[in-house]
Backbone as ProteinMPNN parsed JSONL, in Angstrom:
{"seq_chain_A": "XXXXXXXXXXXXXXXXXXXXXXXXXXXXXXXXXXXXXXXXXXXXXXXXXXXXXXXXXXXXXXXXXXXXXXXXXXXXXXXXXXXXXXXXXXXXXXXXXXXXXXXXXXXXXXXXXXXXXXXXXXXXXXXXXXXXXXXXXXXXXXXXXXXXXXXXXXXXXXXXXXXXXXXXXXXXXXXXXXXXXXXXXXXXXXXXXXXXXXXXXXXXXXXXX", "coords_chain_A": {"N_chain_A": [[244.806, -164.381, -109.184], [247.767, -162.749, -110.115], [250.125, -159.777, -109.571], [251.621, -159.883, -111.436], [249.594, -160.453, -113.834], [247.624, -158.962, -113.635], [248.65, -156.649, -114.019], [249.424, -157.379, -116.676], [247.05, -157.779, -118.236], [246.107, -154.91, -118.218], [247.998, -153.837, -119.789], [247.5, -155.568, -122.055], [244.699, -154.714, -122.543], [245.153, -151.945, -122.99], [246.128, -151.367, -125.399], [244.718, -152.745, -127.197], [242.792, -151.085, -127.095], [242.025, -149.47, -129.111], [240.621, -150.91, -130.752], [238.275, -151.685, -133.312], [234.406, -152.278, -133.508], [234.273, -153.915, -136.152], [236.641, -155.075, -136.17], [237.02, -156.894, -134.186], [235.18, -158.361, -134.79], [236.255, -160.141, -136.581], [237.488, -162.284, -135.019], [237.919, -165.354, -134.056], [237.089, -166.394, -131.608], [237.912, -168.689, -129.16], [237.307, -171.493, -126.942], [236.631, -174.217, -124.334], [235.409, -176.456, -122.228], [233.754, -178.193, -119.413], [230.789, -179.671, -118.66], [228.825, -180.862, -116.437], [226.972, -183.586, -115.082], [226.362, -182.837, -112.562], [225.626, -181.113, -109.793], [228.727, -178.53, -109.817], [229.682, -176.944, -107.53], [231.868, -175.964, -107.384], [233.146, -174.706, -109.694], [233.027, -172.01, -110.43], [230.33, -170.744, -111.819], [227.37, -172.093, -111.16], [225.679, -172.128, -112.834], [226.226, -173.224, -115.386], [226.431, -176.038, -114.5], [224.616, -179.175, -114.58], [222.313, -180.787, -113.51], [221.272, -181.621, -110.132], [222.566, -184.678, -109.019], [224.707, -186.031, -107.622], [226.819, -185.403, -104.943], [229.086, -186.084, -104.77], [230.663, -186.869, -107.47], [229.921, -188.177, -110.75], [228.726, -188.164, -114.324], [230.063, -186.366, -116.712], [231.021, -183.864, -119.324], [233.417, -182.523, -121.894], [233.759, -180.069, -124.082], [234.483, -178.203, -127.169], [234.501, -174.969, -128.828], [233.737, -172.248, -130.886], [233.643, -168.956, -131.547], [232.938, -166.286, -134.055], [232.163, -162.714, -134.84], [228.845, -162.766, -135.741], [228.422, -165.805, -135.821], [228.877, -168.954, -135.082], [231.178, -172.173, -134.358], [230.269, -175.9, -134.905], [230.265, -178.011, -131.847], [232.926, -179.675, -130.568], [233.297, -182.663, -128.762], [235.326, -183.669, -126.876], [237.006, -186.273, -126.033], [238.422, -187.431, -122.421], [241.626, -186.794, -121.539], [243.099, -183.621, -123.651], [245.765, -183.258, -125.134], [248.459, -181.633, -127.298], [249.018, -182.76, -129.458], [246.109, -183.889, -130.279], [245.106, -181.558, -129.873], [245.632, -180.249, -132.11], [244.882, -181.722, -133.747], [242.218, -182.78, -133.811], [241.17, -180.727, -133.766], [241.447, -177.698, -134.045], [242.493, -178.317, -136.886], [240.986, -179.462, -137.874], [238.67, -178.564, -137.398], [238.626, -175.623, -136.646], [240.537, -174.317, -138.289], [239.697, -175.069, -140.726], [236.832, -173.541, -140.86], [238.07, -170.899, -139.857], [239.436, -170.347, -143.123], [236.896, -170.007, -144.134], [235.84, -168.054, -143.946], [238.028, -166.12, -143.476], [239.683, -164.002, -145.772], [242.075, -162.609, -143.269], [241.528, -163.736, -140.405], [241.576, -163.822, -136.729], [242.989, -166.041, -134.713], [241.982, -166.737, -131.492], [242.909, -168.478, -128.959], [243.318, -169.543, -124.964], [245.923, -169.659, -123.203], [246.438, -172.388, -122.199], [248.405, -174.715, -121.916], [248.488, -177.025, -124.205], [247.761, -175.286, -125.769], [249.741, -173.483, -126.375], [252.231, -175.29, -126.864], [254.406, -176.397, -128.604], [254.628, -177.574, -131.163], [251.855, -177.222, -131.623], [252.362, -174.188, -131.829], [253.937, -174.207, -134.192], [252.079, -175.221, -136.188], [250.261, -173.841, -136.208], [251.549, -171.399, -137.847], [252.634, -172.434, -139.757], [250.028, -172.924, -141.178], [249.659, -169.89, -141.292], [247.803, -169.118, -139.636], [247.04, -165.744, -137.915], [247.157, -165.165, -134.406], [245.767, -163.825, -131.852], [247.736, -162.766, -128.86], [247.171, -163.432, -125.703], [246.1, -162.829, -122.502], [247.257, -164.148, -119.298], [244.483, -165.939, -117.086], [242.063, -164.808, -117.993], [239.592, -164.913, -118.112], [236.824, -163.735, -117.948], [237.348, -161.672, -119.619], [237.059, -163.182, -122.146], [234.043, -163.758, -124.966], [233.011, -166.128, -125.309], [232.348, -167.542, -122.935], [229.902, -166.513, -121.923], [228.695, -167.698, -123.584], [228.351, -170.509, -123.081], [227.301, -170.092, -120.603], [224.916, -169.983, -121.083], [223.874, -172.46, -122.83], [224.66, -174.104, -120.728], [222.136, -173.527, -118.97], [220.056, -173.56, -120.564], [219.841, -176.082, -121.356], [219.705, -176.984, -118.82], [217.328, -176.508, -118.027], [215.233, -176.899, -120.129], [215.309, -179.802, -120.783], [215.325, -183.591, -119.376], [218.411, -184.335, -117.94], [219.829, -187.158, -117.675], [222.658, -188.443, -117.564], [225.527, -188.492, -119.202], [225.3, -189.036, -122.091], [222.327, -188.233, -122.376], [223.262, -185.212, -121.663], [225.137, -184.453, -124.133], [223.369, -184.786, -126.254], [221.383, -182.789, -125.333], [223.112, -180.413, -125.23], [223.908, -179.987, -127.759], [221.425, -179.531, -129.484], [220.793, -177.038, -127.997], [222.547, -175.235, -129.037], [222.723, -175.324, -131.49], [219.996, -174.063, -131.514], [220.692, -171.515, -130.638], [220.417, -168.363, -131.031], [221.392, -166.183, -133.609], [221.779, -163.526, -133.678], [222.345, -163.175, -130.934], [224.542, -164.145, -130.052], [226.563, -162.52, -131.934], [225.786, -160.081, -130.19], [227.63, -160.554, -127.784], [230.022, -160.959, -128.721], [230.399, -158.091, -129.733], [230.233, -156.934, -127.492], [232.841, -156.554, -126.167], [234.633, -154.589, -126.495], [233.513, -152.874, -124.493], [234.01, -154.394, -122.254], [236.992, -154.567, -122.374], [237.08, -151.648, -121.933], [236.178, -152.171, -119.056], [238.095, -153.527, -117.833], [240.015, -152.021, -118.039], [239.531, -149.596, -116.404], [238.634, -151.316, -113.975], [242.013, -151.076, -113.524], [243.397, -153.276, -114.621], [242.346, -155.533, -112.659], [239.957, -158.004, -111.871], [236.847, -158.395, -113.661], [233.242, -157.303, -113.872], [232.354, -159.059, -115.768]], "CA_chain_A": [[245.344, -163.382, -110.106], [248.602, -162.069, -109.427], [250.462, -158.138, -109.91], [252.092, -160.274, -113.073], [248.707, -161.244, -114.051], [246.988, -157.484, -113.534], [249.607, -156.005, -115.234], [249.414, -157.685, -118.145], [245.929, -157.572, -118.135], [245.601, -153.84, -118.23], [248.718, -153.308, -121.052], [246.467, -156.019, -123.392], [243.398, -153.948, -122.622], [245.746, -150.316, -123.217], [246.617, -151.887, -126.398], [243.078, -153.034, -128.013], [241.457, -150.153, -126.951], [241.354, -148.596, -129.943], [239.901, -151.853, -132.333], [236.954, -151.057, -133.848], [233.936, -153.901, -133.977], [234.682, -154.426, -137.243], [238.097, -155.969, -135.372], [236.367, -157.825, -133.299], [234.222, -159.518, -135.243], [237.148, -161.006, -137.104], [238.442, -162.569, -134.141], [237.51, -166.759, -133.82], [236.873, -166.856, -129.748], [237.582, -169.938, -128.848], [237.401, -171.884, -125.584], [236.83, -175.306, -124.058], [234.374, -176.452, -121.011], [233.446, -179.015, -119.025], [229.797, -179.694, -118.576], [229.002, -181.942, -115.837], [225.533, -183.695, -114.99], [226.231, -182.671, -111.095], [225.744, -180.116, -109.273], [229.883, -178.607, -109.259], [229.57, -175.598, -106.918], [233.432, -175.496, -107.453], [232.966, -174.929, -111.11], [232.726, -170.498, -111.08], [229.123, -170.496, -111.713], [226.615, -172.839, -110.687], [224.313, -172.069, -113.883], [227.066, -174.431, -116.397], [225.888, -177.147, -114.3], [223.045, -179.222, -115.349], [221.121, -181.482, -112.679], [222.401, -182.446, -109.229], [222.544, -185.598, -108.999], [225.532, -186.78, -106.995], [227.497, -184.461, -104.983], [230.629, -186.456, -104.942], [230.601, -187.719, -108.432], [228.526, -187.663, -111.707], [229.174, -187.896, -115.195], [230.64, -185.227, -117.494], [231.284, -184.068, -121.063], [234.405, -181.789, -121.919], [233.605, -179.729, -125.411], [235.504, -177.435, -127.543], [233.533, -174.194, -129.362], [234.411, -170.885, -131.3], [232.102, -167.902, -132.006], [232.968, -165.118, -134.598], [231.278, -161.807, -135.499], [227.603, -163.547, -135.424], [228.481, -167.024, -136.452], [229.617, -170.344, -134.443], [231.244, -173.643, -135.093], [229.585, -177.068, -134.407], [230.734, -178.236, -130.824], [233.798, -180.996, -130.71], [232.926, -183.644, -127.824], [236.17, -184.184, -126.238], [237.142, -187.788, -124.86], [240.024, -187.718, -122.313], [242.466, -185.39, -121.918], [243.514, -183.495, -124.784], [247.353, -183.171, -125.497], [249.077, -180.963, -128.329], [248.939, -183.411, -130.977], [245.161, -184.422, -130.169], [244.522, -180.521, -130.03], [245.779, -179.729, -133.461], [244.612, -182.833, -135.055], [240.971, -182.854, -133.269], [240.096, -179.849, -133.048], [242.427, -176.876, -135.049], [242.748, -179.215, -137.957], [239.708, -180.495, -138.177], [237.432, -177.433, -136.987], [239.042, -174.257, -136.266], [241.261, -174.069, -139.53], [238.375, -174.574, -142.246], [236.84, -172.379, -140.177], [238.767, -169.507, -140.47], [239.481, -170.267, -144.32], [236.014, -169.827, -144.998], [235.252, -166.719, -143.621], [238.909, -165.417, -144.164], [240.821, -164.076, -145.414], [242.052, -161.597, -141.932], [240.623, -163.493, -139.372], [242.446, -164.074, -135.898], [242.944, -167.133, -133.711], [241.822, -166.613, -129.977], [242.718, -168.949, -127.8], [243.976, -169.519, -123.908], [246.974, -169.823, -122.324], [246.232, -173.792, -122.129], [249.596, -175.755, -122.419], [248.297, -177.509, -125.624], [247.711, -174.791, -126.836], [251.494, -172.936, -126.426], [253.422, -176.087, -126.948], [255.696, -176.182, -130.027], [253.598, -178.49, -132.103], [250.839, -175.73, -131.913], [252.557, -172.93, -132.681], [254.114, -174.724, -135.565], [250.976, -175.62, -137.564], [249.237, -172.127, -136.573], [252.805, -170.526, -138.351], [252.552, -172.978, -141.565], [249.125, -172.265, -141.721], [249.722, -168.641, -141.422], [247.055, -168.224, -138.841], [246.63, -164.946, -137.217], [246.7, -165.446, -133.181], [245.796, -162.966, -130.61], [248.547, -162.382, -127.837], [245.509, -163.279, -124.795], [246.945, -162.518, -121.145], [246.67, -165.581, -119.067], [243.605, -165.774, -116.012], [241.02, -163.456, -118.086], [238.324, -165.838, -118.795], [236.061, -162.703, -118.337], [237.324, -160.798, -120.808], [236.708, -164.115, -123.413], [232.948, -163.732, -124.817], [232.668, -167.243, -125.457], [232.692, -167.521, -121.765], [228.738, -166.681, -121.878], [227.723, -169.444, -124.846], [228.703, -172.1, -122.379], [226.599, -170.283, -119.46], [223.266, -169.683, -122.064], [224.048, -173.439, -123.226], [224.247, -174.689, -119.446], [221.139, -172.796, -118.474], [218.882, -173.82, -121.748], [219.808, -177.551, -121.277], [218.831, -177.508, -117.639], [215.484, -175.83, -118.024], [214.517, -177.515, -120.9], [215.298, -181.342, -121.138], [215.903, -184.457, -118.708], [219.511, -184.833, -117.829], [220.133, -188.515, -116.678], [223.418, -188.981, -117.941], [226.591, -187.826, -120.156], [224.326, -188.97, -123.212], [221.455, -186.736, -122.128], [223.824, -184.024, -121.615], [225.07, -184.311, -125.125], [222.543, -184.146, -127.092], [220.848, -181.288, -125.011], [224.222, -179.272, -125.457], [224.235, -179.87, -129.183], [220.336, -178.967, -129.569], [221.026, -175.866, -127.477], [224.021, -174.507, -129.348], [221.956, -175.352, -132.738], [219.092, -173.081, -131.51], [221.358, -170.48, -130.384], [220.5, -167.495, -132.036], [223.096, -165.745, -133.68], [221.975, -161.878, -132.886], [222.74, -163.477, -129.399], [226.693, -164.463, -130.371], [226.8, -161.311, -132.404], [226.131, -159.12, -128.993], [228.815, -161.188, -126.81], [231.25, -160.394, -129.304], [230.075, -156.594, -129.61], [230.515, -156.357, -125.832], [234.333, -156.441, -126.6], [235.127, -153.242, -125.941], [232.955, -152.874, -123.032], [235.287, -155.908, -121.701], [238.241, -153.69, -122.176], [236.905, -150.715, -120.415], [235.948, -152.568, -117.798], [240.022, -153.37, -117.443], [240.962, -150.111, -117.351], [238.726, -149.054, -114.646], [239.623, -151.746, -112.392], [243.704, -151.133, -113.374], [243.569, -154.721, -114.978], [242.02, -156.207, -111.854], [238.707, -158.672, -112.524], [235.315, -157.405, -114.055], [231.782, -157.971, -113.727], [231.968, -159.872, -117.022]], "C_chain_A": [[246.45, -162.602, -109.39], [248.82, -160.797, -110.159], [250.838, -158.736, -110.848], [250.514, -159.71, -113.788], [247.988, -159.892, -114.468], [247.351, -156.708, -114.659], [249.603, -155.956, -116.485], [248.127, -157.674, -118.875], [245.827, -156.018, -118.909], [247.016, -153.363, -119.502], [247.79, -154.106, -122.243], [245.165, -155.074, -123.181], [243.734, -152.621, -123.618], [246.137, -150.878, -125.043], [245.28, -152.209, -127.546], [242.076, -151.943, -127.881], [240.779, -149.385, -127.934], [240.652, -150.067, -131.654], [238.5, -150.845, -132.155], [235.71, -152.388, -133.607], [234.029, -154.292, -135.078], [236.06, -155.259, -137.01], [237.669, -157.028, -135.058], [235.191, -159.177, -133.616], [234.954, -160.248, -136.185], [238.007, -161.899, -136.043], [237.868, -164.309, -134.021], [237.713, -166.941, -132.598], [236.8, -168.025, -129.46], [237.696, -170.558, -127.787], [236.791, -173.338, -125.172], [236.265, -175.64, -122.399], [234.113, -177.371, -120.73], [232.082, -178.452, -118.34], [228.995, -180.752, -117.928], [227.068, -182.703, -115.088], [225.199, -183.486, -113.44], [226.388, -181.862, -111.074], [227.626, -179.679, -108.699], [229.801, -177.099, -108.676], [230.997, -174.909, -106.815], [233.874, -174.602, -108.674], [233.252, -173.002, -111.233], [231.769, -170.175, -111.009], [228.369, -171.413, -111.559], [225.493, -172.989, -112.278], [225.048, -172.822, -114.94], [226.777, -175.77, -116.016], [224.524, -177.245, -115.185], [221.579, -179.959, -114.302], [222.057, -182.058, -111.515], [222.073, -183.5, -108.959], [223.425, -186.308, -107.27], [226.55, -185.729, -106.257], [229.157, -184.76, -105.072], [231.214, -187.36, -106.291], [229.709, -187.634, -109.475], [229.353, -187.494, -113.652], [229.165, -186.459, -116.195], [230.8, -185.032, -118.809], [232.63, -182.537, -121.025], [233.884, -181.356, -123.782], [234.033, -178.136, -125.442], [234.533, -176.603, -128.752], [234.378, -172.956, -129.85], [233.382, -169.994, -131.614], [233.024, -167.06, -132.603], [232.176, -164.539, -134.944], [229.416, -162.644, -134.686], [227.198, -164.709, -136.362], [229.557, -168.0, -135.154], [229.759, -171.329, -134.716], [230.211, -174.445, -134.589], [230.458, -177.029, -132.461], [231.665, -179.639, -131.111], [233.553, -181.366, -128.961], [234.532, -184.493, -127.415], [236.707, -185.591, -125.296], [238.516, -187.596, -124.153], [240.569, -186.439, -122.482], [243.064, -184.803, -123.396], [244.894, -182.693, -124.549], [247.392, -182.071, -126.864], [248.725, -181.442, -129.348], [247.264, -184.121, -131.255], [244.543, -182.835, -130.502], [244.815, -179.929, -131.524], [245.3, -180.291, -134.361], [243.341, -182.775, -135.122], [240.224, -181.514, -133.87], [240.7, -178.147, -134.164], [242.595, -177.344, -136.549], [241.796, -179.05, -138.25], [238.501, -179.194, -138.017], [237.744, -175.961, -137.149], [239.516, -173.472, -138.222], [240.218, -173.593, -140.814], [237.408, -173.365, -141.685], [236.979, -171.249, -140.891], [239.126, -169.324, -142.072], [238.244, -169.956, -144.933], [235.545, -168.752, -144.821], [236.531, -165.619, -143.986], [239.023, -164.497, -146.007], [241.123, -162.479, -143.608], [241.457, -161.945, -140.652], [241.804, -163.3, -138.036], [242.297, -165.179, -135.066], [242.974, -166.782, -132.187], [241.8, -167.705, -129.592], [243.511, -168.521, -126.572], [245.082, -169.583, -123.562], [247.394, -171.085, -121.741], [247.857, -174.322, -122.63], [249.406, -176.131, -123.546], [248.336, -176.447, -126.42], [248.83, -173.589, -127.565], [252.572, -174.106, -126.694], [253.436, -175.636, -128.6], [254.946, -176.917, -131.187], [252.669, -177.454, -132.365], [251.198, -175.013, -133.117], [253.318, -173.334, -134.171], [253.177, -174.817, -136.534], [250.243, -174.473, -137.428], [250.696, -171.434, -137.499], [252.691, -171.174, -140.115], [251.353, -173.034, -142.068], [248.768, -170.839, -141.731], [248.26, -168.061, -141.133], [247.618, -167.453, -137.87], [246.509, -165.91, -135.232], [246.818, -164.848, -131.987], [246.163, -163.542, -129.41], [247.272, -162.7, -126.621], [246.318, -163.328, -123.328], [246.196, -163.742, -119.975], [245.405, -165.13, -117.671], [242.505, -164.535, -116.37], [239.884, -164.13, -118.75], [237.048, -164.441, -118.75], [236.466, -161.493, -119.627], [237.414, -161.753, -122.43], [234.756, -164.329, -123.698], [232.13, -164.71, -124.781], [231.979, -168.166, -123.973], [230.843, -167.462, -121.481], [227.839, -167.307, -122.362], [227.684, -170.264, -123.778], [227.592, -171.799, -121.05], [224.834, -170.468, -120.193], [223.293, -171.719, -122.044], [224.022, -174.379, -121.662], [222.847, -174.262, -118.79], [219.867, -173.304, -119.142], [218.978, -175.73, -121.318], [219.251, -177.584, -119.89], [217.087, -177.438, -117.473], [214.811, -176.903, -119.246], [214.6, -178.809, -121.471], [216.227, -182.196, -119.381], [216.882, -184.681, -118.128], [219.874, -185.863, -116.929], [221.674, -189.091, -116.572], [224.281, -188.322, -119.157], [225.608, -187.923, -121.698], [223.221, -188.22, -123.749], [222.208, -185.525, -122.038], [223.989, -183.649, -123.159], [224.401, -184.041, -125.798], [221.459, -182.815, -126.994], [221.895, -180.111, -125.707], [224.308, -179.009, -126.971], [222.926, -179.003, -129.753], [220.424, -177.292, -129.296], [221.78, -174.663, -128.192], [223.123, -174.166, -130.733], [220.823, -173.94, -132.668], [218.921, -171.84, -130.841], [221.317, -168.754, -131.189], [221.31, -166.298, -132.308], [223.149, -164.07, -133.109], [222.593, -161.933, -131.513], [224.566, -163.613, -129.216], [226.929, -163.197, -130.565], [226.928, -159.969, -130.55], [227.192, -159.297, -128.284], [229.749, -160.774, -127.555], [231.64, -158.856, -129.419], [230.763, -156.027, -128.258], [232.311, -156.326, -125.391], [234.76, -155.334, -126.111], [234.347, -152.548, -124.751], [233.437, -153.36, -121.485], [236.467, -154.713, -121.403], [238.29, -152.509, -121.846], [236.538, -150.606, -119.212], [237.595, -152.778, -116.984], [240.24, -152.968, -117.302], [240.931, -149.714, -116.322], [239.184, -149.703, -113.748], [241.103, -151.933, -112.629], [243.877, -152.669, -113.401], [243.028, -155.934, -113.888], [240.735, -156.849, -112.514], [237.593, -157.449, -112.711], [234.235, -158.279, -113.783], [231.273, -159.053, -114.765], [232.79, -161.651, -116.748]], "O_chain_A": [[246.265, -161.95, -108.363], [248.113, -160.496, -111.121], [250.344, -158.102, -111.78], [250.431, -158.557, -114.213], [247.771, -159.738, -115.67], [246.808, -156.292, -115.683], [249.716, -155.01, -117.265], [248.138, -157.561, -120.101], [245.494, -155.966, -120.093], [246.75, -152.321, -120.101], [247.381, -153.477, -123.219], [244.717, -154.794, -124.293], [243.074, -152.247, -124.587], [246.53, -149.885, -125.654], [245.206, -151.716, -128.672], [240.941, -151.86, -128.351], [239.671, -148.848, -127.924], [240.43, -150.003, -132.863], [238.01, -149.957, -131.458], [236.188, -153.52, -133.531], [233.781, -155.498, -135.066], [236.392, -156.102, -137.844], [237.924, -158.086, -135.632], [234.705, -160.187, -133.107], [234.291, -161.128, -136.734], [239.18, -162.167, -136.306], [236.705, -164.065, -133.699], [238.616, -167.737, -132.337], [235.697, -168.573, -129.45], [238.675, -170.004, -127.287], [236.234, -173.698, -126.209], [236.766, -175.024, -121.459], [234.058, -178.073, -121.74], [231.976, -177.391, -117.724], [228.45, -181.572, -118.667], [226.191, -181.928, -114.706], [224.107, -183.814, -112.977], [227.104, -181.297, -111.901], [228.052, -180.148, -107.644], [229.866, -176.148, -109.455], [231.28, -173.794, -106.376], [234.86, -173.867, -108.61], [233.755, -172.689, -112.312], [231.625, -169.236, -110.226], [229.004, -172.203, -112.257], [224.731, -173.917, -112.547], [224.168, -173.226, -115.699], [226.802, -176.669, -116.856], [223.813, -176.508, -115.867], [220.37, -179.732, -114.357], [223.112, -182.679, -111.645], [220.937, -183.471, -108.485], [222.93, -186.814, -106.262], [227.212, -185.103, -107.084], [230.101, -184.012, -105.327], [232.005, -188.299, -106.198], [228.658, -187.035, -109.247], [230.321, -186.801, -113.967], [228.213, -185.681, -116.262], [230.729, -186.022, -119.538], [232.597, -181.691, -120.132], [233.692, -182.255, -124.601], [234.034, -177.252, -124.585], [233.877, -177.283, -129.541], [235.47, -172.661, -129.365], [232.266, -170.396, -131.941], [234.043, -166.882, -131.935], [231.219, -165.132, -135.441], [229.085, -162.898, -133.528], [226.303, -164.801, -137.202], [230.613, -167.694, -134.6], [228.844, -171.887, -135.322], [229.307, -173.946, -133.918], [231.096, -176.061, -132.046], [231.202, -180.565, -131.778], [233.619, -180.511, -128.077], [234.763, -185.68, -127.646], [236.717, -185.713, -124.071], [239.57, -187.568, -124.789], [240.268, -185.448, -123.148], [243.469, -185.627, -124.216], [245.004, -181.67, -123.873], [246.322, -181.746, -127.38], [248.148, -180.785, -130.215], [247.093, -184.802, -132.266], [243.6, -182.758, -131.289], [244.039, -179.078, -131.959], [245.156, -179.87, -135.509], [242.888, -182.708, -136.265], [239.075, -181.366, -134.288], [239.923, -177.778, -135.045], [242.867, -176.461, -137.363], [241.663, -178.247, -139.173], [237.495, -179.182, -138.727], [237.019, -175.225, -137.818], [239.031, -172.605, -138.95], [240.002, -172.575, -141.473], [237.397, -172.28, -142.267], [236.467, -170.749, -141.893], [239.134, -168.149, -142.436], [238.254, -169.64, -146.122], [234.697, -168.379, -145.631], [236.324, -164.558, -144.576], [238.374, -164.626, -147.045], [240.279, -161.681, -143.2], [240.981, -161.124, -139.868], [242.843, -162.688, -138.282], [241.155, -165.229, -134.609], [244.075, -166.542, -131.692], [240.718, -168.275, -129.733], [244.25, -167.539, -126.638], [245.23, -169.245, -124.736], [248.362, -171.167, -120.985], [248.242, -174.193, -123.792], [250.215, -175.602, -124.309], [248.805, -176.47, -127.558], [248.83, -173.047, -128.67], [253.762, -173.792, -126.725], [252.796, -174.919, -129.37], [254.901, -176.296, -132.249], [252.773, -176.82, -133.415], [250.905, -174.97, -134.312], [253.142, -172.627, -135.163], [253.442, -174.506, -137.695], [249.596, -174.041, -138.382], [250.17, -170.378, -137.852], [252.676, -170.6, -141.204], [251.262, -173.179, -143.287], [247.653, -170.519, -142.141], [247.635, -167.183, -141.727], [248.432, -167.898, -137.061], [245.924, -166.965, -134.986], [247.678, -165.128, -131.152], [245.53, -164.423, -128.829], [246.292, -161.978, -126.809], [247.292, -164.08, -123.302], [245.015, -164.076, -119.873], [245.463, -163.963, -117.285], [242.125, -163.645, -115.61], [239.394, -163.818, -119.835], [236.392, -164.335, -119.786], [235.766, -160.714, -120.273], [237.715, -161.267, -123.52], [234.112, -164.931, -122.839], [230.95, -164.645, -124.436], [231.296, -169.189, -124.026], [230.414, -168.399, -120.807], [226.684, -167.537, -122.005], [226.586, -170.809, -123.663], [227.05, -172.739, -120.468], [223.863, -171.035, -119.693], [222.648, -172.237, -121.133], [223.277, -175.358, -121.618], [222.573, -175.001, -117.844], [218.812, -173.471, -118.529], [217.976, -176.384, -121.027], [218.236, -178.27, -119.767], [216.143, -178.073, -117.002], [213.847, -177.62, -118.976], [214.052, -179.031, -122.55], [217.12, -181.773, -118.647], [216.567, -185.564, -117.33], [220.169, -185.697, -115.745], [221.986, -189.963, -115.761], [223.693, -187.666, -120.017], [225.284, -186.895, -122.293], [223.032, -187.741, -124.867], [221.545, -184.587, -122.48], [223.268, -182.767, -123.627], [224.543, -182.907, -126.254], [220.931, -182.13, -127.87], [221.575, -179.202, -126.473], [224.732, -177.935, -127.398], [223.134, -177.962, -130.377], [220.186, -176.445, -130.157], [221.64, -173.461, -127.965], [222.845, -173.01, -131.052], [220.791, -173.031, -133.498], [217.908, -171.218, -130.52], [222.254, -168.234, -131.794], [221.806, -165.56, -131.456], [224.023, -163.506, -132.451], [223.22, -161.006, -131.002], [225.411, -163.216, -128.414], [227.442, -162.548, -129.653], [227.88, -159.341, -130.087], [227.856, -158.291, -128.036], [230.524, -160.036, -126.948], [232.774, -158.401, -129.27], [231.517, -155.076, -128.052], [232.741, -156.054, -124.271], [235.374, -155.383, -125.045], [234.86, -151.583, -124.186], [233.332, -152.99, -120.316], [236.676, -154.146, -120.331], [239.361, -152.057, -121.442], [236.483, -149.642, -118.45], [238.033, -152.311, -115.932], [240.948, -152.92, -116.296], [241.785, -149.478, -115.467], [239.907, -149.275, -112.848], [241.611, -152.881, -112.029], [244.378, -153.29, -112.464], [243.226, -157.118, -114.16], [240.363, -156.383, -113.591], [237.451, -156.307, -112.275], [234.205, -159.487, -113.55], [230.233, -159.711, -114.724], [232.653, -162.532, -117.597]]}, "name": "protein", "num_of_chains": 1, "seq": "XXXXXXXXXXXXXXXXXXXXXXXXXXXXXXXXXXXXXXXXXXXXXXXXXXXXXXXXXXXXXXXXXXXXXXXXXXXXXXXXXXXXXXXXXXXXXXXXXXXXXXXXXXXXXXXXXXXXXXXXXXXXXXXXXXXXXXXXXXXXXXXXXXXXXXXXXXXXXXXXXXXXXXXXXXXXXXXXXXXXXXXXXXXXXXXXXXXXXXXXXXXXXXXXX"}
């Protein structure tokens, strides 16, 4: 995290400070994870893993998720890298969009700072579908709430089923997400403004979140 990085950090914080949760729970959090059946101690947190297996090697699953208010999509099962025109077609198209039309009208599009998801193709079909898409300051994966589905969802699959293999992973992760309960989403999203006075305090530097 650089003084760019801080900076910008703590003007998006100075800037949201005054939503309300009624804001916030219009917001579609969305984010994108790799979920690997080895132990990756490289990974951030150790608890997204699922079983160590292999330390130099081990199969994986890459999946794509959104949480609003106290409601979440299905999970999209990513093959392969995903490009611009794979991310709008896959996954924005196909998931995100109906989505937001059904809970709309007012919602907002959260995502990252992901190449796919700033190229020109993107922002084109979020503009002609006249989605909403929160400004998000790049390197603040703690201040995204979605950020804790994926550790609950790595944590529940390890404890409670087999993992031999990308196949076993899957269907744990899908089970998991399914019996996710939503008061549980609903808080992560709540904690929103908790997020953004945590920014302040440390002058846009990282948080405990």
């Amino acid at each position: 995290m650089t003084q760019r990085h801080i900076a910008a950090r703590l003007l998006w914080a100075g800037r949201h400070l005054i939503w309300r949760r009624a804001d916030w729970n219009r917001v579609l959090f969305t984010d994108d994870s790799r979920f690997t059946v080895m132990l990756m101690e490289d990974y951030g947190f150790a608890d997204c893993c699922i079983v160590e297996k292999n330390r130099f090697g081990g199969e994986s699953v890459m999946v794509w998720g959104a949480i609003m208010g106290n409601r979440k999509t299905d999970l999209v099962f990513v093959q392969g890298n995903i490009d611009a025109q794979r991310y709008v077609a896959d996954v924005l198209n196909a998931y995100a969009l109906p989505f937001i039309r059904q809970h709309g009208p007012g919602e907002t599009l959260m995502h990252d700072n992901a190449r796919p998801h700033v190229a020109r193709v993107t922002t084109q079909f979020l503009q002609q579908n006249n989605v909403n898409v929160m400004p998000w300051p790049a390197v603040s994966p703690d201040l995204n709430p979605i950020e804790h589905i994926w550790d609950q969802l790595g944590r529940k699959a390890r404890a409670y089923h087999q993992i031999d293999n990308a196949r076993d992973l899957t269907r744990a992760l899908q089970q998991k997400l399914r019996n996710l309960p939503n008061a549980l989403v609903l808080r992560y999203v709540t904690s929103m403004r908790r997020r953004i006075i945590a920014c302040i305090h440390a002058n846009g530097g990282p948080t405990r979140y």
